[in-house]
C-alpha positions as a Python dict, from the first residue, in 0.01 Angstrom:
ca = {
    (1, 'X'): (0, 0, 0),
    (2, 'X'): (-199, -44, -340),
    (3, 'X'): (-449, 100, -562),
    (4, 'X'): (-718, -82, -538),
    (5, 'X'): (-1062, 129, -683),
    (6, 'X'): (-1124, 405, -921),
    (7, 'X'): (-1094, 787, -801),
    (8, 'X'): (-1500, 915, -867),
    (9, 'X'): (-1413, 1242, -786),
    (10, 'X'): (-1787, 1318, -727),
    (11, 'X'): (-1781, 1683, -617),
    (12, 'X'): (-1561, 1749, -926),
    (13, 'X'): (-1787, 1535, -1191),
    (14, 'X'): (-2117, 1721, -1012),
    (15, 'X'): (-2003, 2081, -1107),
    (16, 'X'): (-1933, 1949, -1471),
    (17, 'X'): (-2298, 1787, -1476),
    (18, 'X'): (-2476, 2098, -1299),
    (19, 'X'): (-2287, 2286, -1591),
    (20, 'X'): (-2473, 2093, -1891),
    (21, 'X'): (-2687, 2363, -2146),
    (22, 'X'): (-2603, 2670, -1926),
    (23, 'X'): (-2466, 2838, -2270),
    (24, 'X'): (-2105, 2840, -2118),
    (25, 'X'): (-1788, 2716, -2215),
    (26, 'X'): (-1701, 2475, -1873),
    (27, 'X'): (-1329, 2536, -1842),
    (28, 'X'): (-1157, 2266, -1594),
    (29, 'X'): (-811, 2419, -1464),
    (30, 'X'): (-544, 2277, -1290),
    (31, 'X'): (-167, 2175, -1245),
    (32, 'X'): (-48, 1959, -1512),
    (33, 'X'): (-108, 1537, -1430),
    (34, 'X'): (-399, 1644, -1178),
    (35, 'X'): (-681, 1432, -1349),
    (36, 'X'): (-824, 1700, -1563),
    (37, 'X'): (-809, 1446, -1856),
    (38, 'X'): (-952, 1172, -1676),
    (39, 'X'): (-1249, 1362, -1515),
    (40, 'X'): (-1374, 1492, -1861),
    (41, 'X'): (-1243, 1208, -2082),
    (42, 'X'): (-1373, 919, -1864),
    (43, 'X'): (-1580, 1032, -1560),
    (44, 'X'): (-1801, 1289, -1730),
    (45, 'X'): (-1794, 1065, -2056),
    (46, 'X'): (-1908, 765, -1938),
    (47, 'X'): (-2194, 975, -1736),
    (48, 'X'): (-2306, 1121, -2085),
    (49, 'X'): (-2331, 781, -2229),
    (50, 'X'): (-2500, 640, -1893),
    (51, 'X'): (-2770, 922, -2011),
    (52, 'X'): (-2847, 778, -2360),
    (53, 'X'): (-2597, 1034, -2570),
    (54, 'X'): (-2459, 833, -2875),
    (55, 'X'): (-2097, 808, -2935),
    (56, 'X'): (-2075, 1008, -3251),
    (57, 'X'): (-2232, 1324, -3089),
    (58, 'X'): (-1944, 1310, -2767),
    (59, 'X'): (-1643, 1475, -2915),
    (60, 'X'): (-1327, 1438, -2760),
    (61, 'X'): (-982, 1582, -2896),
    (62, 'X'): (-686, 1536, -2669),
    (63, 'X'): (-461, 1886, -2833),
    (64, 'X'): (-117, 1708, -2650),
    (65, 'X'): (-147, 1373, -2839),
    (66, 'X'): (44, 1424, -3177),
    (67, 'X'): (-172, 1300, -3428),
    (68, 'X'): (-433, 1597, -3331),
    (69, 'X'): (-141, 1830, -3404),
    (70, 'X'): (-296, 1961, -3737),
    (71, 'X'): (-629, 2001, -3502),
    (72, 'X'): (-429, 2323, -3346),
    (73, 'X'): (-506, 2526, -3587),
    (74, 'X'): (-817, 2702, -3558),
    (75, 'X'): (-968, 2676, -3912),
    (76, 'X'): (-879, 2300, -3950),
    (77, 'X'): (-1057, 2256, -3550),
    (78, 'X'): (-1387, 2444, -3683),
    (79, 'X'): (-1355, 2233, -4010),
    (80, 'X'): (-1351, 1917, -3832),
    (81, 'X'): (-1635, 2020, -3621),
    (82, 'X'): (-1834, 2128, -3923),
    (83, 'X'): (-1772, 1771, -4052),
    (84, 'X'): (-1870, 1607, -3731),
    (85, 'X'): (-2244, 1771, -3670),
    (86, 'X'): (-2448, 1630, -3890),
    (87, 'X'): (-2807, 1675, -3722),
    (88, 'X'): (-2966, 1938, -3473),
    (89, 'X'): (-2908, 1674, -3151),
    (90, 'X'): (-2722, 1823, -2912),
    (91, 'X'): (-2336, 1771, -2923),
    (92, 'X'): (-2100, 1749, -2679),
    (93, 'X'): (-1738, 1858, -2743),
    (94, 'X'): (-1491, 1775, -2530),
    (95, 'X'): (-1122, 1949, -2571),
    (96, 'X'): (-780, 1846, -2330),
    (97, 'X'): (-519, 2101, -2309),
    (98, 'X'): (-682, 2392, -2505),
    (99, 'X'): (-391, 2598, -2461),
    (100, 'X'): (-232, 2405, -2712),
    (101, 'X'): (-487, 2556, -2974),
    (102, 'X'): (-421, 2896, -3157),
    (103, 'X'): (-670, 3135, -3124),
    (104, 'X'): (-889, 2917, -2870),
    (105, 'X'): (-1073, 3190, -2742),
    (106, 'X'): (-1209, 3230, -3118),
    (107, 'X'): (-1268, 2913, -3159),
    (108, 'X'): (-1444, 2887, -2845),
    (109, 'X'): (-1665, 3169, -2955),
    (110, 'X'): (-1767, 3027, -3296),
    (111, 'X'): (-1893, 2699, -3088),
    (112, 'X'): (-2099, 2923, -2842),
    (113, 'X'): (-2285, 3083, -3155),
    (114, 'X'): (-2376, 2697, -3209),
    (115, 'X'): (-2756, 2666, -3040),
    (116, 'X'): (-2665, 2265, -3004),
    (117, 'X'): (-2302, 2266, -2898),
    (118, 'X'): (-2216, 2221, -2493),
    (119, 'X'): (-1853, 2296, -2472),
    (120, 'X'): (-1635, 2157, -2217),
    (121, 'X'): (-1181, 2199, -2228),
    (122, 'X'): (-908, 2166, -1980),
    (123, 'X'): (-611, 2397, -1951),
    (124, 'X'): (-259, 2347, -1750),
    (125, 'X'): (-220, 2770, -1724),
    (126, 'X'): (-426, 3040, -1603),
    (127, 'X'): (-225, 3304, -1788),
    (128, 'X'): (-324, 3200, -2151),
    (129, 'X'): (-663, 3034, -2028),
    (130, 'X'): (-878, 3149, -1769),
    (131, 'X'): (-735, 3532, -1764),
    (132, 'X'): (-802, 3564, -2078),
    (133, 'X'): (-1168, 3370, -2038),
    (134, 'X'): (-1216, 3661, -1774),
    (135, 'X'): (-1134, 3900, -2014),
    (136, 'X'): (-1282, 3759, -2350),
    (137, 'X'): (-1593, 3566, -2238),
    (138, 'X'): (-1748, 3852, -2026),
    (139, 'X'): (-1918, 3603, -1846),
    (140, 'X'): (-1928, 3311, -2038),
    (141, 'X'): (-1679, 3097, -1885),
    (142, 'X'): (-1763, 2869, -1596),
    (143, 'X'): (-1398, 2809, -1463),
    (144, 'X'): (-1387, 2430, -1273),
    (145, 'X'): (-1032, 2457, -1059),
    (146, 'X'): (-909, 2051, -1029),
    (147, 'X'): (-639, 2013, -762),
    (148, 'X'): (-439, 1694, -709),
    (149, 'X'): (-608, 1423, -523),
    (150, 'X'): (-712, 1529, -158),
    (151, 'X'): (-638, 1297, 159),
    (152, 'X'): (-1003, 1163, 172),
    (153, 'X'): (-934, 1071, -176),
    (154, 'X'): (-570, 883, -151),
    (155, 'X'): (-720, 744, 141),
    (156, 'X'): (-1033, 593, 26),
    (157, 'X'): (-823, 448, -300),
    (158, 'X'): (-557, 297, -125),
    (159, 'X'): (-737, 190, 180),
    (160, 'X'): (-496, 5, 454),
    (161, 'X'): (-345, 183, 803),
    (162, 'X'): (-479, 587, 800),
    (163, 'X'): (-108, 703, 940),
    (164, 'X'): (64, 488, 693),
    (165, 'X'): (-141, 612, 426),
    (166, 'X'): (-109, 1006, 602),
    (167, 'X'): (321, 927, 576),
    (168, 'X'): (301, 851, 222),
    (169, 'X'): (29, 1148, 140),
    (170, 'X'): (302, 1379, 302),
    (171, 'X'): (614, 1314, 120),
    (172, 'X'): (446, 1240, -235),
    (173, 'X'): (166, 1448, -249),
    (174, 'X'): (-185, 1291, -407),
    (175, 'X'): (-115, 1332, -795),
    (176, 'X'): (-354, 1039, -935),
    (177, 'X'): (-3, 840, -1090),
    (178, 'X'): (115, 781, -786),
    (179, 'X'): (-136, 522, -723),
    (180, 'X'): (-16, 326, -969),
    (181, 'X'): (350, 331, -862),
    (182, 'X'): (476, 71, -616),
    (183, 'X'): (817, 159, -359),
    (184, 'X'): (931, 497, -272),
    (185, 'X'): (1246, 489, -547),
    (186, 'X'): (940, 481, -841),
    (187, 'X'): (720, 760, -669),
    (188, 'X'): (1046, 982, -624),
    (189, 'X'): (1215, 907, -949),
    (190, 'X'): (824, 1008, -1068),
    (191, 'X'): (820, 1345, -945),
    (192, 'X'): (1175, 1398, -943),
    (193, 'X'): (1115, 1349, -1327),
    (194, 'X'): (818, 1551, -1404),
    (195, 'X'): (919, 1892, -1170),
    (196, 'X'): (1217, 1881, -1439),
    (197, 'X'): (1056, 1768, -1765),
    (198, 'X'): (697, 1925, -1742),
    (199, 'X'): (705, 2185, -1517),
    (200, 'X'): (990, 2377, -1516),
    (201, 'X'): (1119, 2250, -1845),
    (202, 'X'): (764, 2405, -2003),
    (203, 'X'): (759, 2735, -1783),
    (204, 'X'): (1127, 2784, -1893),
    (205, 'X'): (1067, 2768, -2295),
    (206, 'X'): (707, 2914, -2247),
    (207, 'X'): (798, 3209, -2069),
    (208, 'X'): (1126, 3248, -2226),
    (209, 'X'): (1321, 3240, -1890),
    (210, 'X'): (1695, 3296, -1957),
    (211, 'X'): (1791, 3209, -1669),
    (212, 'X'): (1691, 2873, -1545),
    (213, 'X'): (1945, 2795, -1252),
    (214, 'X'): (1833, 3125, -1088),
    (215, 'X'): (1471, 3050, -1170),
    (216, 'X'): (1532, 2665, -1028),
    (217, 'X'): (1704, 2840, -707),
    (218, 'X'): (1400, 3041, -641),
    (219, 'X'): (1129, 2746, -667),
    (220, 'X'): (1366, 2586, -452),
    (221, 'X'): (1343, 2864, -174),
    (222, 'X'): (962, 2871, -182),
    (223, 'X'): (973, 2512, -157),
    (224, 'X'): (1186, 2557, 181),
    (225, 'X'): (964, 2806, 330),
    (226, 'X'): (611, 2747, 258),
    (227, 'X'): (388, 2885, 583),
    (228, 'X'): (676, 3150, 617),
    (229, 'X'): (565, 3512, 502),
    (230, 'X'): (770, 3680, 235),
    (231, 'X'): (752, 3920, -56),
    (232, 'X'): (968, 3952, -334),
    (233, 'X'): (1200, 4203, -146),
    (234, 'X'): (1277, 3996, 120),
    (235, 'X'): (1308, 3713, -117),
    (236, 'X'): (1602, 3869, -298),
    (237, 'X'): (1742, 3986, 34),
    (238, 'X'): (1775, 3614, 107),
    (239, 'X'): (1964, 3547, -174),
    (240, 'X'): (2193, 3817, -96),
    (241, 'X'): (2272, 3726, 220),
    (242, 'X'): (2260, 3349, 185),
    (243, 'X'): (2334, 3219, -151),
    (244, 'X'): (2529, 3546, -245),
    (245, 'X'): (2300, 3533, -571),
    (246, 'X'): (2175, 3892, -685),
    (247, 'X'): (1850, 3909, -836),
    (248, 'X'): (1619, 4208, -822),
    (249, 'X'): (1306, 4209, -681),
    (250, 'X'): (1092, 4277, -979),
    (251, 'X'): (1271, 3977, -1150),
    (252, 'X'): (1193, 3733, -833),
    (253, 'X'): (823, 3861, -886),
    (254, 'X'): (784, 3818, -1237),
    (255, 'X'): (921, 3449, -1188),
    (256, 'X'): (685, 3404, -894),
    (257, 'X'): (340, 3557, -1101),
    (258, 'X'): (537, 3221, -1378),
    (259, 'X'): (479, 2983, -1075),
    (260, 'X'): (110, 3054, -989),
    (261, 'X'): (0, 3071, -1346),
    (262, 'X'): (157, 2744, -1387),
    (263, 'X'): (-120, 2673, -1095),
    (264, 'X'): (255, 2484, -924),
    (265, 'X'): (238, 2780, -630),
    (266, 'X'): (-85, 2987, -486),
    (267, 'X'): (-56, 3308, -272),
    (268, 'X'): (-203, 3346, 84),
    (269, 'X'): (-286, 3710, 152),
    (270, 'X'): (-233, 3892, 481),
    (271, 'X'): (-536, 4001, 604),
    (272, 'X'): (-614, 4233, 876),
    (273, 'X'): (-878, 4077, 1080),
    (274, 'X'): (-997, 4421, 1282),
    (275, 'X'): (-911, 4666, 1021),
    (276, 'X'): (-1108, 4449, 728),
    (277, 'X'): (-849, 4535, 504),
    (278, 'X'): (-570, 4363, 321),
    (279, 'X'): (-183, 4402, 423),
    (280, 'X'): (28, 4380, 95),
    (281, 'X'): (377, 4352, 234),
    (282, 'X'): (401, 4002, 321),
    (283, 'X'): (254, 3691, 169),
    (284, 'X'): (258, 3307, 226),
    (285, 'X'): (291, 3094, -52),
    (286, 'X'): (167, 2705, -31),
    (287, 'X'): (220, 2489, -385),
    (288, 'X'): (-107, 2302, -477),
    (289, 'X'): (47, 1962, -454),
    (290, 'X'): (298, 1857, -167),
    (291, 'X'): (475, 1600, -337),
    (292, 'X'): (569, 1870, -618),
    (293, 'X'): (717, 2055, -292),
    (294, 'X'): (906, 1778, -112),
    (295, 'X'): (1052, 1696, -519),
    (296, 'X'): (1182, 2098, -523),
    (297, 'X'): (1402, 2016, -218),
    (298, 'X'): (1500, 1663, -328),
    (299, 'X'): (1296, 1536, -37),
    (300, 'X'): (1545, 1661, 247),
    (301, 'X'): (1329, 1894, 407),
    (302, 'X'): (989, 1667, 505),
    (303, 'X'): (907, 1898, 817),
    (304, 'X'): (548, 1772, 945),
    (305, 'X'): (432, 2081, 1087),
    (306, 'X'): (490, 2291, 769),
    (307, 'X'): (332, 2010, 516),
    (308, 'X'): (38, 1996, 744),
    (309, 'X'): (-70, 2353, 683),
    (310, 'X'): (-35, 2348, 333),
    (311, 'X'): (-223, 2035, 316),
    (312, 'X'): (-525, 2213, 524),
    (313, 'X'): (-472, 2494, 270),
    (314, 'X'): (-559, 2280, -1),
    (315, 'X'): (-813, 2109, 162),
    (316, 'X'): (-972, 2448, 215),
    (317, 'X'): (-931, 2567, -110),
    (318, 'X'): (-1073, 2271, -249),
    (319, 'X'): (-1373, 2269, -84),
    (320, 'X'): (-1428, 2622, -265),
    (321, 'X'): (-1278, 2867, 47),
    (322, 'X'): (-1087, 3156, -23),
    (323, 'X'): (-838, 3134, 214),
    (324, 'X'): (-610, 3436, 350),
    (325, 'X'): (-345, 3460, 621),
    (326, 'X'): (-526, 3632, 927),
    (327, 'X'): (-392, 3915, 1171),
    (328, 'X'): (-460, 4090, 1494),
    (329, 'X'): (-318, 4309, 1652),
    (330, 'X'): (-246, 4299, 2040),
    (331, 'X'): (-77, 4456, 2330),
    (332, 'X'): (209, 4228, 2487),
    (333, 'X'): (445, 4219, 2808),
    (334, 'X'): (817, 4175, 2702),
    (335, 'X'): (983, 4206, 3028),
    (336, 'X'): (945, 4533, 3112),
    (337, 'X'): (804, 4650, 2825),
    (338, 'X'): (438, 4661, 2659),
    (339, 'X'): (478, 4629, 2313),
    (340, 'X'): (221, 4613, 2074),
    (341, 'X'): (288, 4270, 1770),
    (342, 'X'): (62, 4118, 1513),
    (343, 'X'): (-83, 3762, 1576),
    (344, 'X'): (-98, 3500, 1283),
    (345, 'X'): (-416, 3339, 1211),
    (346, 'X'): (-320, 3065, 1034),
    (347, 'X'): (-596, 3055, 812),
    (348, 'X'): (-924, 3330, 746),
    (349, 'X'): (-1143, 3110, 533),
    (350, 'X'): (-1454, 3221, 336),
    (351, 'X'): (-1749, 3086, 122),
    (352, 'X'): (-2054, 3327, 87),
    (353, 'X'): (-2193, 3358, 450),
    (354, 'X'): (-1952, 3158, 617),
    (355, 'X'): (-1600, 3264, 771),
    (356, 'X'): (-1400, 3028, 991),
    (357, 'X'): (-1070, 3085, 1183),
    (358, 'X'): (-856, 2823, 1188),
    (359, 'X'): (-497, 2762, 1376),
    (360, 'X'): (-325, 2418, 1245),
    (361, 'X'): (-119, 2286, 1543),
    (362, 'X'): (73, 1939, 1518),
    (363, 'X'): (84, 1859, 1905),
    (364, 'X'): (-89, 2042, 2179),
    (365, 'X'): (79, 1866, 2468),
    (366, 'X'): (5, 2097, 2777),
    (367, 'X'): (-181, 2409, 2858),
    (368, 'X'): (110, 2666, 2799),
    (369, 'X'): (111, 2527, 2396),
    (370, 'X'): (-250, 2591, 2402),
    (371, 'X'): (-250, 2910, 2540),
    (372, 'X'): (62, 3012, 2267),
    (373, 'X'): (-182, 2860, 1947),
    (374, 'X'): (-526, 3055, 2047),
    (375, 'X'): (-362, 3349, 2178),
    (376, 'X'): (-441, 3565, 1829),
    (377, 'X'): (-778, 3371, 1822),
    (378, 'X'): (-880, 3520, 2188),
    (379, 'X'): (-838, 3881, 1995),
    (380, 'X'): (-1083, 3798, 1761),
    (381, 'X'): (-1434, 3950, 1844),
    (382, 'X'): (-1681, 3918, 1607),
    (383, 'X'): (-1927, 3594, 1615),
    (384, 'X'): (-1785, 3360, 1357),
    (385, 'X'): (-1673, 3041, 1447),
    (386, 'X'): (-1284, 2990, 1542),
    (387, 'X'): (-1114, 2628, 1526),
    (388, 'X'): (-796, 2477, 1643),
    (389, 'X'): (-670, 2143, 1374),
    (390, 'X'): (-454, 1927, 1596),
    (391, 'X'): (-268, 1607, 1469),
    (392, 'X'): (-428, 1360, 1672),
    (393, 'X'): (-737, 1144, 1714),
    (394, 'X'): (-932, 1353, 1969),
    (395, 'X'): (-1318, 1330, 1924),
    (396, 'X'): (-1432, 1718, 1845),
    (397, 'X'): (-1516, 1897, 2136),
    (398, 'X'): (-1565, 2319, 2234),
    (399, 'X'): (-1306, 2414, 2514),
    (400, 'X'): (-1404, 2714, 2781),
    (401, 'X'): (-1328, 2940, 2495),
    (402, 'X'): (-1608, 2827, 2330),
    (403, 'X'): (-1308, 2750, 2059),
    (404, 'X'): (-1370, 2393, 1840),
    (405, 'X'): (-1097, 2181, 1868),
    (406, 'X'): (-1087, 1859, 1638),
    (407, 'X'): (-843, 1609, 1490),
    (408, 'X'): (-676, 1612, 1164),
    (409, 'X'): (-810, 1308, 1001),
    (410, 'X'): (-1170, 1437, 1153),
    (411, 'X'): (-1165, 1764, 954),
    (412, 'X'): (-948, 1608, 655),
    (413, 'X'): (-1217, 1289, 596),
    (414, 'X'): (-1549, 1438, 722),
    (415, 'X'): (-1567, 1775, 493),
    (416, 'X'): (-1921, 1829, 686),
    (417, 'X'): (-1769, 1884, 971),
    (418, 'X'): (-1708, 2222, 1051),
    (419, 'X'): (-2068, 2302, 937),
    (420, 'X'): (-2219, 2027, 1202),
    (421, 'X'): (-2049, 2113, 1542),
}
């Protein structure tokens, strides 16, 4: 299998081009090695020349490259600006890894007082970038959240046999250098490589972690049981029992909050379908990029089922859905006994208007499977529209449920879908 085209990334380059003169600073977030740099450094570049904008009035500083290192201070970055607009055109300044930059959300402020200035940075963690654009901007920030490359995207850039292409897009996940990398040794040695140099090495000296093994262990467990619910109690729990490892609860949660502003992890909330209310015991957590996963458990625990759902997850997410875990609640018969349990919705996802329910299900094979997957979906009464994702090639169809049943690759290459049946 081998690259053969550039990644557009269309939907991504669109938001940054609907951004231009809205008198905000665009911020594009994501995991580190997600193609934040290329999509403002090349894709929204080359569109500003395509539009007639000189060279000298695109500025781009890349803060990780070391010759810019004197550029991380803030007076010498407004300097160098100073030195670089000349006229009353409008300039466009583009800034990788802002993060890097001491007092960025000053700096950032200085080039918003400029009427001719259209600001555009990436940053690799929420904690020191778009918290504090929440906080400092009051409305100024227009946050642009990057995540690795999705299925539709590996796939079109790679091209060849779909369930080939689906094998590969499971085990190694969709960052862009993969496409580059030939045999399975160089893809794992790859992210092997970079889960212990970049990530964990920089969440380690950045948020002074003392203990790395036990903070290694713990990505590690989340890596094992993504789709699972859990909470920080329960977490340490597990290590008590298990690993015989004590670590306090408040310890595993303060590692955990490391994880997701690293962008390496997101939390799923429960959510209680009926009640309309949130359940904070137990939470799923899914990592934004699979191959990052499969890396954290040295690629010995590829289950299908369990990649799946994190990879509809993401596709979800990326399409702009906030996504929770749903619940219902719903009277059973255990032998003798009625008992009343909580069904799992696998996924509640929302955009404005629109809510779907959505059940991911590698095989279906026969009626009592079926009946097992929709059983929490039957519970469900209001009028939104509930969906069952099946591994499989099956043209879309409603069943007597009035439930919309499609296959994977449908939903996963045809993001129109679940708005046009």
């Amino acid at each position: 299998m081998e690259y053969n085209k550039v990644v557009k990334r269309d939907h991504l380059l669109n938001q940054l081009i609907d951004g231009r003169h809205n008198n905000l600073i665009k911020i594009v977030t994501g995991i580190r090695r997600s193609g934040k740099t290329f999509l403002l450094f090349n894709l929204f570049s080359k569109y500003l020349h395509d539009e007639g904008i000189d060279d000298n009035h695109i500025i781009k500083i890349a803060l990780d490259d070391r010759k810019n290192v004197k550029l991380c201070n803030p007076d010498s970055i407004l300097e160098y600006f100073d030195s670089k607009f000349i006229d009353d055109k409008m300039y466009y300044v583009l800034i990788d890894e802002i993060q890097m930059l001491d007092d960025f959300v000053g700096v950032l402020n200085s080039l918003l007082h400029r009427h001719n200035v259209d600001t555009y940075v990436t940053g690799s963690n929420s904690k020191f970038l778009s918290k504090d654009v929440a906080t400092e901007f009051r409305g100024r920030g227009d946050e642009i959240h990057i995540y690795p490359l999705s299925f539709a995207e590996y796939f079109n850039a790679v091209g060849g046999d779909m369930y080939e292409c689906w094998s590969e897009y499971c085990t190694y996940g969709g960052l862009p250098q993969l496409l580059i990398l030939k045999g399975d040794k160089k893809k794992e040695e790859f992210l092997l490589g970079i889960q212990k140099t970049v990530y964990l090495k920089d969440l380690v000296e950045r948020c002074i972690i003392k203990n790395q093994d036990e903070f290694q262990e713990l990505l590690n467990v989340i890596a094992s049981c993504i789709g699972s619910p859990c909470n920080p109690n329960k977490l340490a729990n597990t290590f008590k029992s298990v690993k015989n490892i004590t670590i306090d609860s408040k310890t595993i949660s303060k590692y955990l909050s490391y994880m997701e502003d690293a962008f390496l992890i997101e939390k799923s909330m429960r959510y209680d379908i009926k009640g309309k209310k949130y359940i904070g015991t137990l939470s799923k957590y899914y990592f934004q990029d699979i191959g990052l996963r499969n890396a954290a458990t040295g690629f010995r625990q590829i289950e299908e089922s369990h990649i799946m759902e994190n990879i509809i997850y993401n596709e979800l997410r990326s399409r702009g859905f906030r996504v929770d875990v749903g619940l219902v609640e719903a009277w059973q018969q255990d032998n003798d006994k009625r008992q009343r349990r909580q069904l799992e919705v696998d996924f509640v996802a929302e955009q404005g208007s629109l809510r779907y329910y959505i059940q991911s299900v590698l095989m279906m094979p026969d009626n009592e499977k079926k009946e097992q997957e929709i059983a929490s979906l039957k519970k469900i009464n209001d009028a939104f529209k509930r969906i069952i994702i099946v591994k499989s090639n099956m043209k879309p169809y409603y069943d007597d449920n009035g439930f919309l049943i499609m296959g994977l690759f449908e939903f996963l290459l045809k993001p129109e879908i679940m708005d046009n049946l």
